[in-house]
MIKOL-334594 format. One record per atom (N, C-alpha, C): residue in one letter; x, y, z. Coordinates in pm, whole numbers, plus 32768, in hexadecimal, padded with zeros to 4 digits. Each point is the difference from the previous one (the first is absolute). Last residue first. Example, Ala and Ser with C-alpha at 12.3 -4.5 7.8 and 13.67 -1.06 7.14 Angstrom:
2
S85057F1F82C4/S805280778006/S7FB3806D8049/A801D7DC47FF9/A7FA780778000/A805A80788000/
END
This chain:
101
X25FFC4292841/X7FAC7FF9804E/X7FA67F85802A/X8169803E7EA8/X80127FF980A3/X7F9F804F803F/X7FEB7F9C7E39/X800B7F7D802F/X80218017809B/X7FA2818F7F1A/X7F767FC78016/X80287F418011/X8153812F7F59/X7FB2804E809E/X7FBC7F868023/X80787FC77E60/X80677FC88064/X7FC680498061/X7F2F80957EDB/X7FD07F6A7FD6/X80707FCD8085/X7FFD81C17F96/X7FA37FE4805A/X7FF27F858012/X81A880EA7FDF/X7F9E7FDF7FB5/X7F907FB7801A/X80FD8156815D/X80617FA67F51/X7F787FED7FC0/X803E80C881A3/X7FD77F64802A/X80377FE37F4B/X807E81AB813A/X7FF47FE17F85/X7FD57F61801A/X7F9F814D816E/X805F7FE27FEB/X7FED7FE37F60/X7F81816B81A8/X7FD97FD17F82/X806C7F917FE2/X7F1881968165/X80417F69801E/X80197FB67F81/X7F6C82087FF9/X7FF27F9B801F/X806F7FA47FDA/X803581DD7FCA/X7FD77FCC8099/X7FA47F6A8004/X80C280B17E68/X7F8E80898039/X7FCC7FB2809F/X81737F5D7ED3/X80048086803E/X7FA580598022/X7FC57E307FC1/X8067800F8077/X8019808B8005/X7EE27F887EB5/X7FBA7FD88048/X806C803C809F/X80C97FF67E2D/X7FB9805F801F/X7FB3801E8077/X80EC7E807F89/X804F806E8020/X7FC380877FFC/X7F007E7A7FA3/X804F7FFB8093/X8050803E8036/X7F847FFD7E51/X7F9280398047/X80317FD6808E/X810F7F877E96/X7FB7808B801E/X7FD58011804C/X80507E827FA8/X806280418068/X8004809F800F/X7EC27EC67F06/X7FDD7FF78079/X80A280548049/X80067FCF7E46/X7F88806F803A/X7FE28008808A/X812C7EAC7F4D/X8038807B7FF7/X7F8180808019/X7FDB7E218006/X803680338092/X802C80957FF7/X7F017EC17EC4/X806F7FF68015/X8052802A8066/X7E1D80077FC3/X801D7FB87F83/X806B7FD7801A/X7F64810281B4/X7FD380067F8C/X7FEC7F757F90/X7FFE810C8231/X80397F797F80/X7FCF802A7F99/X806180D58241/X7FE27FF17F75/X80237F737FA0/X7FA480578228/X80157F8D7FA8/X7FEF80407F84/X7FE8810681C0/X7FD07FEA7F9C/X80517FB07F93/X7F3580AC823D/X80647FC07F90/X7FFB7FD57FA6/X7E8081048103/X80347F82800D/X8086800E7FA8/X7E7D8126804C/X8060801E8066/X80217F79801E/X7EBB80F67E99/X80097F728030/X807E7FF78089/X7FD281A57F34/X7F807FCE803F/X80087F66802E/X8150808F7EC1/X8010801E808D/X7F8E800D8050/X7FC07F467E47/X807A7FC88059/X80058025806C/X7EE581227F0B/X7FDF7FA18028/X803A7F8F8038/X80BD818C7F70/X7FBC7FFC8081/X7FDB7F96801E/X80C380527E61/X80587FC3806A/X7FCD80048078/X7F7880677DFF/X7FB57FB98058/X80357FD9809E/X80C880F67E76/X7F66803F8056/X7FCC7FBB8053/X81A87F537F35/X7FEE80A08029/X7FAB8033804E/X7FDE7E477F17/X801F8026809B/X7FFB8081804F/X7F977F597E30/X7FC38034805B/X802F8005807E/X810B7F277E9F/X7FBC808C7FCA/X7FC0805D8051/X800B7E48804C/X80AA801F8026/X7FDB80A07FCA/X7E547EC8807E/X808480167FAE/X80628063801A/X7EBC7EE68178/X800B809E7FB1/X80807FEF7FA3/X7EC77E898146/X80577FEB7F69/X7FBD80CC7FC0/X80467E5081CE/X7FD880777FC9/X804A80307F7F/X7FB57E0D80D9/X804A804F7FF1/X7FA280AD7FE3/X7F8C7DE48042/X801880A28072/X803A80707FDA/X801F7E9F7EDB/X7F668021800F/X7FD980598045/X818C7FE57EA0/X7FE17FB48084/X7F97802E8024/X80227FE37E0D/X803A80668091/X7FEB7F72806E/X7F85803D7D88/X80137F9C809F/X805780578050/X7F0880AA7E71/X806C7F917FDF/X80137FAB8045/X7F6081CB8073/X7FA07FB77FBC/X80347F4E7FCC/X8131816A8091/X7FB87FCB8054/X7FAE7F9F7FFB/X80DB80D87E7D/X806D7F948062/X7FA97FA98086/X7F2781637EFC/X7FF27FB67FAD/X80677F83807D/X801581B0807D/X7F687FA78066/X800A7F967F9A/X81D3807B807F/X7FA7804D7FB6/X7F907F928026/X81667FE1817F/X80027FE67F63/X7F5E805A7FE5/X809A7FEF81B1/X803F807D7FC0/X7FE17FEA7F72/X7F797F0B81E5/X80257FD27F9F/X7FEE80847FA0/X804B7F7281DB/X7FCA806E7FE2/X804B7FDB7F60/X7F807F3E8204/X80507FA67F7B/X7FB180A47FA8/X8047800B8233/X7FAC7FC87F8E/X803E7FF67F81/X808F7F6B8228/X802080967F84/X7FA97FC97F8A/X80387F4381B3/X7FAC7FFE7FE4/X7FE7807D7F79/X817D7F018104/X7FB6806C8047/X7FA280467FA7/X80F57E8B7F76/X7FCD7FED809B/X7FEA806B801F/X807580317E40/X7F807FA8801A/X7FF2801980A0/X817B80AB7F9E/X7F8C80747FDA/X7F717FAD802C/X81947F138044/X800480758047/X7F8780107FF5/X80797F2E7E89/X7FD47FA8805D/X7FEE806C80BE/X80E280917E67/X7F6D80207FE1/X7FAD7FAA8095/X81CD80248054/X7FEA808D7FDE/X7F427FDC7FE9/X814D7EAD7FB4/X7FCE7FF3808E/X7F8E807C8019/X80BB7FD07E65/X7F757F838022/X7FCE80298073/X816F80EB7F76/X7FA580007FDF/X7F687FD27FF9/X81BA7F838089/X7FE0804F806A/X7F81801F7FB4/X80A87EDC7F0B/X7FD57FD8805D/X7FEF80888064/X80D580307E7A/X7F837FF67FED/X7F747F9C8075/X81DE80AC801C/X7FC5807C7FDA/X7F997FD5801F/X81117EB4803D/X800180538075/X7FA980707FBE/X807D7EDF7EAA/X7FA77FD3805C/X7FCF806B807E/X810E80597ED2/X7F9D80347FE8/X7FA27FAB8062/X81ED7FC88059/X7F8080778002/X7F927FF97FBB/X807B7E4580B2/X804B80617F9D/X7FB9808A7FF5/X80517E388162/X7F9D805B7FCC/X8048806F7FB3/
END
């Protein structure tokens, strides 16, 4: 096993974690992106809005699966999500999220 393997497998293991304990899918892309195709469960506040919107996450009082297009918004927000006291991880892109579930 070659590192990146080791990276990108703990990673897996990491989102796979999140699933078994029932963390929700928090999709960050713009509403046009949304509109396009999402996962179905998912919850969907753009990346723009989080700011304001971060209660509602933390009202939900579950672990949080970000995604986007590419993973890079979604690591935003997972890094944002973690410093305001929630559980957050990066799931990447939604189309690959959405084969492991």
């Amino acid at each position: 096993m070659g590192f990146l393997d080791f990276i990108f497998g703990a990673k897996k293991r990491e989102v796979q974690s999140f699933i078994n304990h029932n963390a929700i899918i928090l999709d960050v892309r713009t509403q046009r992106e949304w509109d396009n195709g999402h996962i179905e469960e998912a919850v969907h506040i753009p990346l723009d809005e989080l700011n304001t919107r971060v209660h509602e996450i933390k009202s939900l009082k579950k672990p949080v699966i970000t995604c986007c297009a590419s993973g890079v918004r979604s690591a935003k927000a997972a890094k944002f999500l973690n410093l305001n006291n929630i559980n957050a991880t990066n799931g990447g892109g939604w189309v690959s999220l959405q084969n492991k579930l």
